[in-house]
C-alpha positions, 0 to 999 in steps of 0.5 A: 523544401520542408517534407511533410510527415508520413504516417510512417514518421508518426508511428516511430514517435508514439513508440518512443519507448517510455520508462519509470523510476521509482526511489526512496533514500534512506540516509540514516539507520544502520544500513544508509542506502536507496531503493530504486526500483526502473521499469521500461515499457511496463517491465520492470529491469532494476530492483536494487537497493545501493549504499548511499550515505549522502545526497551525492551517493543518492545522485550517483546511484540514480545516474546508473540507474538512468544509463541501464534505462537509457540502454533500453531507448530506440533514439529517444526516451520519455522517463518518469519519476527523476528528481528535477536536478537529475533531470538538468543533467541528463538534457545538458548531457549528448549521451542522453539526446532525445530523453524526454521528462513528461511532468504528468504519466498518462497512456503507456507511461502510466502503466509503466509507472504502476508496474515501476511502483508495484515492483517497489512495493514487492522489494520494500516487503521483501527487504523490510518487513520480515525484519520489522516483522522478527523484531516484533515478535522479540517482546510483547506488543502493543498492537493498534488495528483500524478495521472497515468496511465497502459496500456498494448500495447495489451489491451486497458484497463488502469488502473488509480490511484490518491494517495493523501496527505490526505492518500487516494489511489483512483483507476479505469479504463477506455477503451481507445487504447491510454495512454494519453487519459488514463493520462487525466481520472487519473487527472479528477479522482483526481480532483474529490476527491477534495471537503470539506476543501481543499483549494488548490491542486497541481496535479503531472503528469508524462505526459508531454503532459497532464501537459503542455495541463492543463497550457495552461487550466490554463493560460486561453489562450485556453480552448480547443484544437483541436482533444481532446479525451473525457478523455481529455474533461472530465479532462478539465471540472473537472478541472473548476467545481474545480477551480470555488469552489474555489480551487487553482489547479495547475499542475506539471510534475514529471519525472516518475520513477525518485524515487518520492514517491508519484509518485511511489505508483500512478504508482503502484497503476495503474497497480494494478487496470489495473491487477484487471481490466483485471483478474476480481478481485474485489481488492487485498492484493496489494492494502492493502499494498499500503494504509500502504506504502501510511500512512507510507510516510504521517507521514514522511512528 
C-alpha cells in the first residue's frame, strides 16, 4: 500500500539545500591555476584559487570543491554552475546519492547563485587587479574611458559611470531634468580620474551632442557656448586642467548599444548607480560583477 504524502515530507523536499559553483580556469601565464568560488544556501564556503595546468588539474580541483559542498547536504543537494562532465560523474558516483543538477537558478538557488558570483567578483579583485593596477603605473598609459549616463523620465536623479582601460569603474550621480547635463558630468567624472602617468586618453560618449560640443572645445574654436548648463561648464573646465598637465585628450562618439564593450558596462554601470541612487544603497552585488566583467575585457585586449 502506497502512502500518501504529508505536509511534513513536503517540508524535508523544498528545504533541500541548494548550492553554487562558480569557476574560471586560467591555463596559461605565469601562475596556470583556477578560481573557483561555492556558496551553500546563500554563504559563500570556498574561495580559492588552485594550481591547475591542464583540463584534468581544472577536474580535480572542482571535485573537492564538490566533496566540501556536498558535506554540507542533509540527504540531498541541488548544485548549480559544474560543467556537464562533472556532472556525469558525481550522479553515477553513490557518495553523491541525491544531488541534484537543476539546468535554470530560480528561488533559493538563485540568491545562491548571485551571492557564489559576488564573492568571485571580490577574489578576482583581491587577486588581480592590484597587480594589473602596479604594472600600470610602471609606464606612461594610454587610457580609453567610455562614460554614460541613466535618467529616468520621472526622476531627475541620474546616474553616471566612466569604466576605463585601467580596470577601473567609477559611478556617481548628479540632480539635473535633462540627460545631456547628465552625459556632460559622467565625462568631467572620467576626466577626473585622470592623473599619475597617463599620457594620453581618449574618452568615448554615446552622446552626439556632448561629443560634438567637447571638439568644437578641443578645436579651440569656442570655449564656451551659449546656454551651457552647469554640468557642461564643469566638463569644459575639467577637461583644460587635464589638457594643461599635459595630457592628450581626445573625444569620440560611439553609437550606444551597438555591442561595444566597453560602452556597454558604462551604460550598465549607470543605471546601476541611478538604482543605487534612488533605493538608498550604498552598492550592490552588480557592481561586484561589473568590475570582473570589466577585468575579463582587459585581459582580452
Amino acid at each position: 500500500m502506497t502512502s500518501r504524502p504529508t505536509p511534513a515530507m513536503f517540508a524535508r523536499i523544498s528545504c533541500k539545500p541548494v548550492a553554487a559553483i562558480h569557476y574560471v580556469a586560467r591555463l596559461t601565464g605565469d601562475t596556470p591555476c583556477v578560481d573557483i568560488a561555492a556558496a551553500v544556501n546563500g554563504r559563500t564556503i570556498v574561495m580559492a584559487a588552485e594550481p591547475a595546468f591542464d583540463d584534468a588539474d581544472v577536474h580535480r580541483a572542482l571535485l573537492r570543491t564538490l566533496k566540501t559542498v556536498w558535506a554540507h547536504g542533509d540527504g540531498g543537494l541541488e548544485i548549480y554552475g559544474l560543467p556537464a562532465e562533472l556532472r556525469a560523474v558525481a550522479q553515477l558516483d553513490p557518495e553523491f546519492r541525491g544531488i541534484e543538477f537543476p539546468s535554470t537558478a530560480t528561488g533559493r538557488l538563485s540568491s545562491t547563485w548571485e551571492a557564489c558570483r559576488a564573492s568571485f567578483a571580490l577574489m578576482q579583485e583581491t587577486l588581480y587587479r592590484k597587480a594589473e593596477q602596479q604594472k600600470a603605473l610602471e609606464e606612461p598609459a594610454h587610457l580609453t574611458i567610455a562614460t554614460d549616463a541613466s535618467k529616468q523620465k520621472c526622476s531627475n536623479v541620474v546616474g553616471i559611470a566612466a569604466v576605463s582601460t585601467s580596470g577601473r569603474i567609477t559611478t556617481s550621480q548628479v540632480t539635473t531634468s535633462k540627460v545631456l547635463e547628465g552625459e556632460f558630468a559622467a565625462i568631467e567624472l572620467a576626466l577626473s580620474s585622470v592623473r599619475g602617468n597617463v599620457a594620453s586618453v581618449e574618452v568615448l560618449t554615446d552622446s552626439q551632442k556632448a561629443a560634438r560640443n567637447l571638439n568644437v572645445a578641443l578645436r579651440g574654436t569656442q570655449t564656451q557656448r551659449p546656454g551651457c548648463g552647469p554640468e557642461e561648464v564643469k566638463c569644459l573646465r575639467r577637461l583644460n586642467r587635464v589638457r594643461r598637465s599635459g595630457v592628450q585628450v581626445s573625444v569620440r562618439w560611439v553609437r550606444g548599444h551597438s555591442g561595444h564593450e566597453l560602452n556597454e558596462l558604462a551604460h550598465r554601470s549607470a543605471v546601476t548607480a541611478r538604482r543605487n541612487a534612488q533605493w538608498g544603497l550604498e552598492d550592490s552585488p552588480q557592481m561586484a560583477h561589473l568590475h570582473e566583467e570589466l577585468r575579463q575585457v582587459v585581459a582580452a585586449v
